[in-house]
TORKOL-4160 file (C-alpha; in steps of 0.2 Angstrom, whole numbers, padded with zeros to 4 digits, m for minus):
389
<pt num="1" X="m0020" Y="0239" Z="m0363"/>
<pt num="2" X="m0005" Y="0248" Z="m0363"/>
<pt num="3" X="0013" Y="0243" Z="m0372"/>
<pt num="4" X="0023" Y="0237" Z="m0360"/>
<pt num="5" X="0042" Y="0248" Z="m0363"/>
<pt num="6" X="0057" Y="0239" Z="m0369"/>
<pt num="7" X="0072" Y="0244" Z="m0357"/>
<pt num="8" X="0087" Y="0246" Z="m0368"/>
<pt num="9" X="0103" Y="0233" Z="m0366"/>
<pt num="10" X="0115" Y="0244" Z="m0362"/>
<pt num="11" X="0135" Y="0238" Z="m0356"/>
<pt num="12" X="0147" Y="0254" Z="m0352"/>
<pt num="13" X="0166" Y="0251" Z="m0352"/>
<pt num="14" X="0175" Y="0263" Z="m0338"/>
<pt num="15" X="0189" Y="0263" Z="m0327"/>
<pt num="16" X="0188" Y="0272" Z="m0310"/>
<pt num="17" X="0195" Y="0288" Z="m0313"/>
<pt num="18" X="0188" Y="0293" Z="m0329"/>
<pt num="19" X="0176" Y="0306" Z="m0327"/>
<pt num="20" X="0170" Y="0305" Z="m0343"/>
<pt num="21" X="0165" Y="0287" Z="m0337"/>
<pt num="22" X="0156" Y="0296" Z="m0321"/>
<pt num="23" X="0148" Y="0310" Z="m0333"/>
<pt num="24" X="0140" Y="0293" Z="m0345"/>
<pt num="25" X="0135" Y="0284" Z="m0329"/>
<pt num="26" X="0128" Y="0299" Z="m0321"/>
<pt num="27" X="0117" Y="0304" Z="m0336"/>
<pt num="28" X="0111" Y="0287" Z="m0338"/>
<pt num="29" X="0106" Y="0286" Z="m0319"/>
<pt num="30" X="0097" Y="0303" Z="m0322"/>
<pt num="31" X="0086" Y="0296" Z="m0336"/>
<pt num="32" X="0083" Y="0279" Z="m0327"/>
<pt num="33" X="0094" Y="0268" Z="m0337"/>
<pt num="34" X="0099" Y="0253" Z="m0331"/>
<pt num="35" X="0117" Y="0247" Z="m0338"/>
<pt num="36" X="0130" Y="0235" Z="m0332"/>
<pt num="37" X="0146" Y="0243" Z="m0330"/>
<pt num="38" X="0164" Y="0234" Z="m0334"/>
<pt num="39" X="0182" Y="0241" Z="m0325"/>
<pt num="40" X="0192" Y="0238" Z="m0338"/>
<pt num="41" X="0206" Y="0245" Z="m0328"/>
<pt num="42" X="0206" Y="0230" Z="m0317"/>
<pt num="43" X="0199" Y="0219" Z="m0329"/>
<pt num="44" X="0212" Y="0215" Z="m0342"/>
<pt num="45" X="0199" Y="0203" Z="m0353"/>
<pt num="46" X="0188" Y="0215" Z="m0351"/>
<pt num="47" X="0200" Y="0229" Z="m0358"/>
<pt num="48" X="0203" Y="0216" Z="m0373"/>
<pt num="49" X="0186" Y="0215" Z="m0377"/>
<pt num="50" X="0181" Y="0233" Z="m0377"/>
<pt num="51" X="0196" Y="0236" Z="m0388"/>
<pt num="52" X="0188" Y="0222" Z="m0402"/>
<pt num="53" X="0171" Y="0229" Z="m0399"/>
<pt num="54" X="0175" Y="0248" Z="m0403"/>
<pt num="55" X="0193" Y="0248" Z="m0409"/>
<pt num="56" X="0198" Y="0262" Z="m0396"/>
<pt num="57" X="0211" Y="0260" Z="m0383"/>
<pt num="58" X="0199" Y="0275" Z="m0371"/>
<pt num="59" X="0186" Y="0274" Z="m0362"/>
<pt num="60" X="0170" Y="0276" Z="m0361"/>
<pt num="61" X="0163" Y="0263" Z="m0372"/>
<pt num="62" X="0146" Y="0261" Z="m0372"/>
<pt num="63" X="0136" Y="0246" Z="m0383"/>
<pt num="64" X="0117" Y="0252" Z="m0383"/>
<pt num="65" X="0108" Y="0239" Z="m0391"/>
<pt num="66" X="0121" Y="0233" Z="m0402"/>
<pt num="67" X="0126" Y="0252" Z="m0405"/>
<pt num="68" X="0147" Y="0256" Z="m0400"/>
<pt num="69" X="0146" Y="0273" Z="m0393"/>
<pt num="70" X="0164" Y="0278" Z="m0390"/>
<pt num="71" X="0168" Y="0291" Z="m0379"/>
<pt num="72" X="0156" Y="0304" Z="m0369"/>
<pt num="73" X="0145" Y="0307" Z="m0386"/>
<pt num="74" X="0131" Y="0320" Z="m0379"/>
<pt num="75" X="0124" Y="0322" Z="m0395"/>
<pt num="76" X="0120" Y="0304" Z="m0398"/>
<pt num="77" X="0114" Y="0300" Z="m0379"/>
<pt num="78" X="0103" Y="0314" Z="m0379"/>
<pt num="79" X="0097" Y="0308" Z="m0398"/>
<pt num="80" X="0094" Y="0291" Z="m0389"/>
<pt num="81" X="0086" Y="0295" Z="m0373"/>
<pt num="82" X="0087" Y="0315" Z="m0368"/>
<pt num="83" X="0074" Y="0329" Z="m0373"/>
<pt num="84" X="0077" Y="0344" Z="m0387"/>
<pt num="85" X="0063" Y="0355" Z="m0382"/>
<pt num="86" X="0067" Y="0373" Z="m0375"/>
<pt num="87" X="0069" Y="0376" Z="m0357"/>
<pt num="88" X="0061" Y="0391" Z="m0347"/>
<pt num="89" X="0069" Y="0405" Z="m0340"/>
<pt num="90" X="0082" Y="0406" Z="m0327"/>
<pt num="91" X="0092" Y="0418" Z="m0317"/>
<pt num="92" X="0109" Y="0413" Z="m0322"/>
<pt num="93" X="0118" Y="0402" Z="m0334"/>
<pt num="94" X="0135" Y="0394" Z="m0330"/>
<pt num="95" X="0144" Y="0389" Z="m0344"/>
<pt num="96" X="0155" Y="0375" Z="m0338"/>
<pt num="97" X="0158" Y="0362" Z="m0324"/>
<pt num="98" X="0174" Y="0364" Z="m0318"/>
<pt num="99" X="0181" Y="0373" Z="m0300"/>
<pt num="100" X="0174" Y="0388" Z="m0306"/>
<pt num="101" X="0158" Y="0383" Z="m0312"/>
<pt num="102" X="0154" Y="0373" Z="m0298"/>
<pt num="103" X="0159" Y="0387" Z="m0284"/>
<pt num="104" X="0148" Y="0401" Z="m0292"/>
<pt num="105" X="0134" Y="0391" Z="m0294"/>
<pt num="106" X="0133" Y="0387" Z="m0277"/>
<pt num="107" X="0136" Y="0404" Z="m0273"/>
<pt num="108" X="0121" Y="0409" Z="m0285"/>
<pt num="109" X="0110" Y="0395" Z="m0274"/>
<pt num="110" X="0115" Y="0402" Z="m0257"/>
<pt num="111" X="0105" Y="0418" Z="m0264"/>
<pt num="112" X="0089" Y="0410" Z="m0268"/>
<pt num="113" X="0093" Y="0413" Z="m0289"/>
<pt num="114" X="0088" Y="0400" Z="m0301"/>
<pt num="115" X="0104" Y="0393" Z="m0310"/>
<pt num="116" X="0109" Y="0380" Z="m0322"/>
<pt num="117" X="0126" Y="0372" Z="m0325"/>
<pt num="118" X="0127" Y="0369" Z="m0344"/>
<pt num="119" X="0143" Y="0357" Z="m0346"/>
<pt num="120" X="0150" Y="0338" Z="m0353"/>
<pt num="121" X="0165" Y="0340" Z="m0341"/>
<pt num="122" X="0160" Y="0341" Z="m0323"/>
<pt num="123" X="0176" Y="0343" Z="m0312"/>
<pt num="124" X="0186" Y="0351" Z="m0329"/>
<pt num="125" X="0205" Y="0352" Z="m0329"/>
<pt num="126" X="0208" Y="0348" Z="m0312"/>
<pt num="127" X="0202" Y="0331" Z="m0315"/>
<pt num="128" X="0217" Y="0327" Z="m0323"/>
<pt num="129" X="0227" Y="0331" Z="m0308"/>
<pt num="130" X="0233" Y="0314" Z="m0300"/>
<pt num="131" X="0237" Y="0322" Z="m0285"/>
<pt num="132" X="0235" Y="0341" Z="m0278"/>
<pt num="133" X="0245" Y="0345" Z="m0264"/>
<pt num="134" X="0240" Y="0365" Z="m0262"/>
<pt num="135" X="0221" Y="0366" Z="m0260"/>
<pt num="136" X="0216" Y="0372" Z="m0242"/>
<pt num="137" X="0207" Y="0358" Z="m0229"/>
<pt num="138" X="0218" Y="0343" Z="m0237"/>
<pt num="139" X="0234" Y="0338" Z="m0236"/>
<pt num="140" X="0235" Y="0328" Z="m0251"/>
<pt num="141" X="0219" Y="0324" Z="m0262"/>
<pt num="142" X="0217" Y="0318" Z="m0280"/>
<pt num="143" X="0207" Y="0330" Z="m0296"/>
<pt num="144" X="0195" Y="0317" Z="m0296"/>
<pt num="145" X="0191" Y="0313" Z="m0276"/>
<pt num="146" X="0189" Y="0334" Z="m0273"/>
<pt num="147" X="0179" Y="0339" Z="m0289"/>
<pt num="148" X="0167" Y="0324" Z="m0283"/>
<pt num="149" X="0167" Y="0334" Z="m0266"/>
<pt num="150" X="0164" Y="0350" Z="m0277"/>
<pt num="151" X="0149" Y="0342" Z="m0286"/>
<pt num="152" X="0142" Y="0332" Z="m0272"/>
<pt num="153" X="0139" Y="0352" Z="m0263"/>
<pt num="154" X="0132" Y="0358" Z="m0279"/>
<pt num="155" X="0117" Y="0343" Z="m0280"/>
<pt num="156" X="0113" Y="0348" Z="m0261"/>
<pt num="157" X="0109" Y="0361" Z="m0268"/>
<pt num="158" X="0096" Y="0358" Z="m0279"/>
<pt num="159" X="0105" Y="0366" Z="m0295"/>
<pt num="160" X="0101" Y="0357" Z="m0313"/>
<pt num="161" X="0115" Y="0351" Z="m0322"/>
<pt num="162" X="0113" Y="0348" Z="m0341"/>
<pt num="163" X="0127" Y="0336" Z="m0349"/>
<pt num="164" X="0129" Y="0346" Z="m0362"/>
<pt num="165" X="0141" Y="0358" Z="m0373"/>
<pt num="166" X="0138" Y="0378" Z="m0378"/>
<pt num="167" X="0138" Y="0380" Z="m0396"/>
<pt num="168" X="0134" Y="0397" Z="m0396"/>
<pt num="169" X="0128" Y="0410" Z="m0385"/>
<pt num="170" X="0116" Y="0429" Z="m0391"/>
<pt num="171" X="0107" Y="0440" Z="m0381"/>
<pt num="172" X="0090" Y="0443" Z="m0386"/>
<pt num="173" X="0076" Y="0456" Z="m0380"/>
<pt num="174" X="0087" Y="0459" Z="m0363"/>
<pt num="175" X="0090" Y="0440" Z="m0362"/>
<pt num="176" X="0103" Y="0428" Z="m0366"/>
<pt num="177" X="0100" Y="0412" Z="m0376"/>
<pt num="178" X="0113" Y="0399" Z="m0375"/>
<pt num="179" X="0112" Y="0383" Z="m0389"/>
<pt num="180" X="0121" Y="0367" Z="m0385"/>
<pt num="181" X="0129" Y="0355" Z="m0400"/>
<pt num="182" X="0113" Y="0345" Z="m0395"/>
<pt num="183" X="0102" Y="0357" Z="m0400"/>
<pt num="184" X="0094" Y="0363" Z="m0383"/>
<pt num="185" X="0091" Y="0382" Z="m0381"/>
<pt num="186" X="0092" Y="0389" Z="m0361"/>
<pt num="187" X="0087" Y="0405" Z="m0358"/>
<pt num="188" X="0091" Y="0416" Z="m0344"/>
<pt num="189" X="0095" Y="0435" Z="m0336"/>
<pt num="190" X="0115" Y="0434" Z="m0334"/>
<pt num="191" X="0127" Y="0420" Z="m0338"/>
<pt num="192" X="0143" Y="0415" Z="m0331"/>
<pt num="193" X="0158" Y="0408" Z="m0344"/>
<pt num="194" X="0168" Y="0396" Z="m0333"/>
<pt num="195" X="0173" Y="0385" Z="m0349"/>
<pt num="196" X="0190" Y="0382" Z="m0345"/>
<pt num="197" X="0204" Y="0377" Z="m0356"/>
<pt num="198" X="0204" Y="0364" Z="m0371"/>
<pt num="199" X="0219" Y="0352" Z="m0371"/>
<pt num="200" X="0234" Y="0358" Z="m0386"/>
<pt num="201" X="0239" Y="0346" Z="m0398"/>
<pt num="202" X="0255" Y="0340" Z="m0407"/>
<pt num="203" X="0250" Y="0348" Z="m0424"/>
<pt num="204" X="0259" Y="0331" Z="m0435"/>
<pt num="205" X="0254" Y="0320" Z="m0448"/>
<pt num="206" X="0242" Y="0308" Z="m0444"/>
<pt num="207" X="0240" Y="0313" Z="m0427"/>
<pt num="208" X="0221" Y="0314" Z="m0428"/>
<pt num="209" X="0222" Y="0296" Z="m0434"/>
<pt num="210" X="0228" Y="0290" Z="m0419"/>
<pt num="211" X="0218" Y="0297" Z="m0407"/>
<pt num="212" X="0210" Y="0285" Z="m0397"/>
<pt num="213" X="0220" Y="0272" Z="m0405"/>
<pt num="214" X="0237" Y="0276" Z="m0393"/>
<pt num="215" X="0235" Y="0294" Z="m0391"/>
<pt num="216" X="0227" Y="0302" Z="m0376"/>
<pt num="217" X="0223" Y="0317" Z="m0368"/>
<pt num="218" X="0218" Y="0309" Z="m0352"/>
<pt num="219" X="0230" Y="0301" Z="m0342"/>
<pt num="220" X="0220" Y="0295" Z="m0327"/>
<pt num="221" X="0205" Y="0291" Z="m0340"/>
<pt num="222" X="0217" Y="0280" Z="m0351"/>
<pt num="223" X="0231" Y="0275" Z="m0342"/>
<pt num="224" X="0224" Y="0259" Z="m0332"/>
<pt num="225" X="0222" Y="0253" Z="m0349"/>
<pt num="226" X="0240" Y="0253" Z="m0355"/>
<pt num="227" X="0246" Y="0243" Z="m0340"/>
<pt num="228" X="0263" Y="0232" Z="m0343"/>
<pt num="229" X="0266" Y="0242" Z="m0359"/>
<pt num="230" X="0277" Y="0256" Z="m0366"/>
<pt num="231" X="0270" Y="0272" Z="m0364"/>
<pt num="232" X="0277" Y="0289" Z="m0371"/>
<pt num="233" X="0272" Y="0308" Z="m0361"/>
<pt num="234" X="0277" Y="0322" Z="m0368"/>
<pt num="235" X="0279" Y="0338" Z="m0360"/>
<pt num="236" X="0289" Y="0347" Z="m0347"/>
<pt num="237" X="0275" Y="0354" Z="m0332"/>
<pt num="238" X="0267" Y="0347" Z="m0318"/>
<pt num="239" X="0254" Y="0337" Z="m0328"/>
<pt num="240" X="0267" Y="0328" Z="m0339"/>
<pt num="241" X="0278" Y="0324" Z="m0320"/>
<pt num="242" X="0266" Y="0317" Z="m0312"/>
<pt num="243" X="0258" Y="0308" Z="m0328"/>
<pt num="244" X="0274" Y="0301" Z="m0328"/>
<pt num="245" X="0277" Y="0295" Z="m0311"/>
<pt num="246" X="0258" Y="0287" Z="m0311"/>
<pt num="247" X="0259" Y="0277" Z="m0327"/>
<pt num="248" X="0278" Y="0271" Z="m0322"/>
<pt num="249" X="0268" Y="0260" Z="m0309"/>
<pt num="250" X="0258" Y="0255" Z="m0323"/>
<pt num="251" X="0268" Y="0253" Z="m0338"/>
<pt num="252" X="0284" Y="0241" Z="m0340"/>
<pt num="253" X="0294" Y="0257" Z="m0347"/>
<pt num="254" X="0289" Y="0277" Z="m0348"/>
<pt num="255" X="0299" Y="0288" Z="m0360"/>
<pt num="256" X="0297" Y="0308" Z="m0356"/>
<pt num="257" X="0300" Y="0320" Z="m0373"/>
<pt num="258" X="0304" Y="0337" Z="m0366"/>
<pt num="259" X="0302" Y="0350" Z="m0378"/>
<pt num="260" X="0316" Y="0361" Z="m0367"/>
<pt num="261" X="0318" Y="0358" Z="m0347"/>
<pt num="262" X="0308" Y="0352" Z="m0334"/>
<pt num="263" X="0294" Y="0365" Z="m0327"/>
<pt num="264" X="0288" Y="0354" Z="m0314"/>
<pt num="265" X="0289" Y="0357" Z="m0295"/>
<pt num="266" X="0301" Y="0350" Z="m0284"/>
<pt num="267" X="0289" Y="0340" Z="m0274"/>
<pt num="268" X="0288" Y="0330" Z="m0292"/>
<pt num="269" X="0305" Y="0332" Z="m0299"/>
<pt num="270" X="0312" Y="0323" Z="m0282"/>
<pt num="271" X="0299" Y="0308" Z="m0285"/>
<pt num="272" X="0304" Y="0309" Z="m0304"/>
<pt num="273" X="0322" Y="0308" Z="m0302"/>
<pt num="274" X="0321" Y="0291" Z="m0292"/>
<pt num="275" X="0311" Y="0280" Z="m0305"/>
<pt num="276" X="0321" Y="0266" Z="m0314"/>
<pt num="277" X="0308" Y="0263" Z="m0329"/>
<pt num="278" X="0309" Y="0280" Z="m0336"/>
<pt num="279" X="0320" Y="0289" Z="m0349"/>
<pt num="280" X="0321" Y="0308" Z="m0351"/>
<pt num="281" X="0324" Y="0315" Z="m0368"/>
<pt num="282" X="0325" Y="0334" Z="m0365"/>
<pt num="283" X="0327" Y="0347" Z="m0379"/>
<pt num="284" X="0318" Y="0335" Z="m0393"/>
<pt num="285" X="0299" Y="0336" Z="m0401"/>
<pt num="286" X="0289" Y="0322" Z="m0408"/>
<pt num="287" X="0290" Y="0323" Z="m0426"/>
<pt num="288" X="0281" Y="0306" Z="m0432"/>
<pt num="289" X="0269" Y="0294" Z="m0429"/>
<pt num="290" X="0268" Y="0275" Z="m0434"/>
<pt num="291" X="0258" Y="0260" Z="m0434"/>
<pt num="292" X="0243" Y="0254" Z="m0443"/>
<pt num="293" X="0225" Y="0253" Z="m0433"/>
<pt num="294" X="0237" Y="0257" Z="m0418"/>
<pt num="295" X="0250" Y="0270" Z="m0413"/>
<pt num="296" X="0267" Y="0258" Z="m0413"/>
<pt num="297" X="0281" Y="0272" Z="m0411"/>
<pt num="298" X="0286" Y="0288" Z="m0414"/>
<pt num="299" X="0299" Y="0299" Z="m0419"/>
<pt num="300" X="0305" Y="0309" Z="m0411"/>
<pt num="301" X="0318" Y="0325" Z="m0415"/>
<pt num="302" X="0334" Y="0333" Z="m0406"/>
<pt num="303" X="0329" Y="0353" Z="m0408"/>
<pt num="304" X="0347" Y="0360" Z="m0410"/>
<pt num="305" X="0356" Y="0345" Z="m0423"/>
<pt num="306" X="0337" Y="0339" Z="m0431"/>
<pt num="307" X="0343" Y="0320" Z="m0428"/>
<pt num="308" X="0330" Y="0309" Z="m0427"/>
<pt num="309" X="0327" Y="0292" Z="m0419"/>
<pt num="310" X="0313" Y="0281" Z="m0416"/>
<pt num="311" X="0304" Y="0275" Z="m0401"/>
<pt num="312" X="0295" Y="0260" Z="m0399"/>
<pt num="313" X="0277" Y="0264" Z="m0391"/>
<pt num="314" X="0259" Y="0257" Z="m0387"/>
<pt num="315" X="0252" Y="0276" Z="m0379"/>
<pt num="316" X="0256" Y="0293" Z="m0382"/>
<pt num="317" X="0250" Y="0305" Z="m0368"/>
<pt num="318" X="0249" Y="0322" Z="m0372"/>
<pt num="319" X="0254" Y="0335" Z="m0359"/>
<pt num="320" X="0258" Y="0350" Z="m0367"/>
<pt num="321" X="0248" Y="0362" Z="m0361"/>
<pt num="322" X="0231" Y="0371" Z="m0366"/>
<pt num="323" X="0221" Y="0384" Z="m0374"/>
<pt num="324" X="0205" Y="0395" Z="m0369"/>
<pt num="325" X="0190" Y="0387" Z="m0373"/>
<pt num="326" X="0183" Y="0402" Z="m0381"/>
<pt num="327" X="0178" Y="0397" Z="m0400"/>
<pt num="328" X="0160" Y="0396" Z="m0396"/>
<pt num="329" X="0160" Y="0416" Z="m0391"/>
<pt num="330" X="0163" Y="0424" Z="m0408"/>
<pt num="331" X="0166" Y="0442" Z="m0403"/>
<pt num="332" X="0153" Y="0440" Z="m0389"/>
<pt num="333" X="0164" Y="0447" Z="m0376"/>
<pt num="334" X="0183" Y="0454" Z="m0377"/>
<pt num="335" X="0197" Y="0440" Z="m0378"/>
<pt num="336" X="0215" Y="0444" Z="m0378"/>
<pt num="337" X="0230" Y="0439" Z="m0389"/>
<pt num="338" X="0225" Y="0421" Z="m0380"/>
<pt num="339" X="0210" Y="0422" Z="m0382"/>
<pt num="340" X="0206" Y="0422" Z="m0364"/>
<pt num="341" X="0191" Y="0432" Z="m0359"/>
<pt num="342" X="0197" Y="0449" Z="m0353"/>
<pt num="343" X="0190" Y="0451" Z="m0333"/>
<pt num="344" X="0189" Y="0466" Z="m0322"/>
<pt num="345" X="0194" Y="0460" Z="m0304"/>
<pt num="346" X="0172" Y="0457" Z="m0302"/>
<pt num="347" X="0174" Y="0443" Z="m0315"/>
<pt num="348" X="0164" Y="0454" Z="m0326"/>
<pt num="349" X="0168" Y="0453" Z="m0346"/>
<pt num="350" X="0164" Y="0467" Z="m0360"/>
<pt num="351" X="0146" Y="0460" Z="m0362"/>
<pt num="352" X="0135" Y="0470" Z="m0349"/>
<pt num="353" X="0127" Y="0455" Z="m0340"/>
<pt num="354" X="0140" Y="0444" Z="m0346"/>
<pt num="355" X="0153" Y="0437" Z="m0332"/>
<pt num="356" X="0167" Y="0424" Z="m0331"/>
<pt num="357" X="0177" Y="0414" Z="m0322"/>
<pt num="358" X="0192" Y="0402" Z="m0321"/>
<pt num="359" X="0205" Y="0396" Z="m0333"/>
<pt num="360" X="0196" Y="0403" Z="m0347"/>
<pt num="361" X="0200" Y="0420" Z="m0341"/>
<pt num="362" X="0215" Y="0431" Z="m0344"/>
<pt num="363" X="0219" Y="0428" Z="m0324"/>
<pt num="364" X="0236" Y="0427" Z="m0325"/>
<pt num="365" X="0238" Y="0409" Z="m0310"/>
<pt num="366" X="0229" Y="0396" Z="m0317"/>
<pt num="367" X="0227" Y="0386" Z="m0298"/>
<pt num="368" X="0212" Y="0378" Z="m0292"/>
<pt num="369" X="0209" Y="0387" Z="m0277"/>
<pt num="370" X="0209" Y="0404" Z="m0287"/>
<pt num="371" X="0199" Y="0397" Z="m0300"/>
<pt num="372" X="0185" Y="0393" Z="m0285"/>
<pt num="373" X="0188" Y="0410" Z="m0277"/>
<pt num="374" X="0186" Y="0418" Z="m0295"/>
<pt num="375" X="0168" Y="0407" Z="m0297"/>
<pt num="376" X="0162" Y="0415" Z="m0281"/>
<pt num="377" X="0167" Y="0433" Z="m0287"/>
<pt num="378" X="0158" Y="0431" Z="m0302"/>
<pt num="379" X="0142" Y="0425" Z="m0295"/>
<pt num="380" X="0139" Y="0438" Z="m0282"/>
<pt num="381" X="0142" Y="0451" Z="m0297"/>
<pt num="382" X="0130" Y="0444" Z="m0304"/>
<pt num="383" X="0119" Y="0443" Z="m0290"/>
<pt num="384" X="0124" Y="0464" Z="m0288"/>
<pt num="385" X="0117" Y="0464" Z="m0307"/>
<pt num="386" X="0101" Y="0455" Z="m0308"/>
<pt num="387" X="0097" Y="0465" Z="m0291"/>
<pt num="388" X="0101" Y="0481" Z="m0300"/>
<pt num="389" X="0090" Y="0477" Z="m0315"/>
């Protein structure tokens, strides 16, 4: 007689716009888990509970059994219920899952090559765009609602996606072997590096304490959950504006810490200008952190003078730019002094075989729409090489 299997009792904390909450549901739909899920953006109980449970003001929060996951931890879920073992051959590896990633691999499926998508971020940096006003066939459309339309043509197709990160990449008897932090190895004829960008932090004391406990990277992720209370954004571009302008819907009071002047396009600056709730401190940085298990305040510092004052807070939002996600790479291809991935206008790197695409490159416009254009590039030149080979 067999042994009956004991499903696991598993309880997921999200909010609507996370896509770290989508990545977490996604992958425990793949492996057949059931699990309830909890908005605690709309429910406010909810919020407190997951905050007792895990300590963490961001989501996701997943209890597996009594376990507190916090965050998208694809090294413990796939411990918990994905596989280790080493995959077989395919015709191309994308590294990531942004605009980018997505766009060459359907390109690579509209050509009848085998592909896998290799990422823990499906929809990347434009998923933290509340609102993009410049991408052709819509007017207006949020990160989130056109990187779902992005992924929802990429599953028609048939391509494998593995919720999982590059730890390093070789190549190996004409191949190339890509290891994930979870230990997997994929191995495959050409790869595609669509990794994107990594989000730049404050450098302070004590920041790293905080994360998670008032600091955040994600705005649409996080911000439902700091509804009626104080919340600080600093930076100066786009992101920080229309972070901004969002969480002053949200939040009782917003404060802005511009580092110089604002970057932002009009079409935000004119909806920034008219909100009562928010006060603009431009030319200071954020010099301290306080609080004790949470962020409370922070100081923050006039450039010119050094005076310093304090500002009560229950979230700091962090929107000050990024960097190349290229640390994986170790002299694998040619960077530059940003240690973006130096492209020819093919997409193709230093690495014979070796292509990329995206924000990760040294591409000067960082859009969208070119980082799409630059994914389909990419994957036709490698289509050209594995032809040629």
């Amino acid at each position: 007689m067999e042994k009956a299997v004991t499903m696991p009792d598993v309880k997921v904390y999200s909010t609507k716009q996370c896509q770290y909450c989508r990545l977490l549901k996604a992958f425990l739909d793949k492996k057949g888990i059931k699990y309830q899920n909890i908005d605690v953006g709309e429910d406010i109980e909810a919020a407190k509970e997951m905050v007792e449970l895990s300590g963490q003001y961001a989501v996701p929060v997943t209890v597996i059994d009594g376990e507190v996951i916090v965050g998208y931890d694809v090294r413990r879920l796939n411990e918990l219920f994905g596989d280790t073992g080493e995959k077989g051959e395919i015709d191309i590896i994308i590294l990531g899952g942004g605009p980018a990633g997505l766009t060459a691999a359907a390109y690579a499926a509209r050509k009848l090559l085998r592909c896998m998508i290799i990422t823990e971020d499906i929809g990347g940096q434009a998923l933290e765009s509340w609102a993009i006003e410049n991408y052709m066939g819509f007017r207006i459309i949020s990160g989130s609602d056109l990187m779902q339309k992005f992924e929802e043509q990429v599953r028609n197709e048939d391509i494998e996606i593995e919720i999982d990160r590059a730890k390093s990449i070789e190549e190996s008897n004409g191949k190339f072997v890509t290891t994930t932090v979870s230990g997997q190895k994929f191995e495959g004829k050409s790869v595609i590096i669509a990794t994107g960008v990594k989000p730049r932090w404050l450098g302070i004391k004590d920041e790293e304490k905080y994360i998670g406990h008032g600091i955040s990277i994600c705005s649409t992720c996080d911000g439902p959950l700091f509804r009626n209370k104080i919340v600080t954004i600093v930076g100066g571009g786009n992101y920080a504006v229309t972070t901004a302008i969002e969480m002053s819907k949200l939040a009782t009071h917003v404060n802005l810490i511009v580092r110089s002047k604002i970057r932002a396009d009009e079409v935000y600056t004119s909806q920034y200008e008219g909100l009562e709730n928010v006060s603009t401190y431009k030319n200071y940085t954020v010099s301290a952190l306080e609080g004790d298990n949470m962020l409370k305040a922070v100081t923050i510092k006039e450039r010119d003078t050094g005076e310093e004052s304090k500002l009560e807070t229950d979230g700091l939002f962090l929107a000050i730019g990024h960097d190349a996600n290229t640390g994986f790479l170790e002299g694998f291809v040619d960077l530059n002094e940003n240690g973006e991935i130096i492209i020819d206008n093919n997409g193709r790197t230093s690495h014979n075989g070796v292509f990329a695409a995206g924000d990760v490159t040294d591409t000067e416009s960082k859009q969208v729409i070119i980082a799409s254009g630059e994914g389909a590039k990419a994957a036709l030149s490698a289509y050209s090489f594995l032809v040629n080979k």
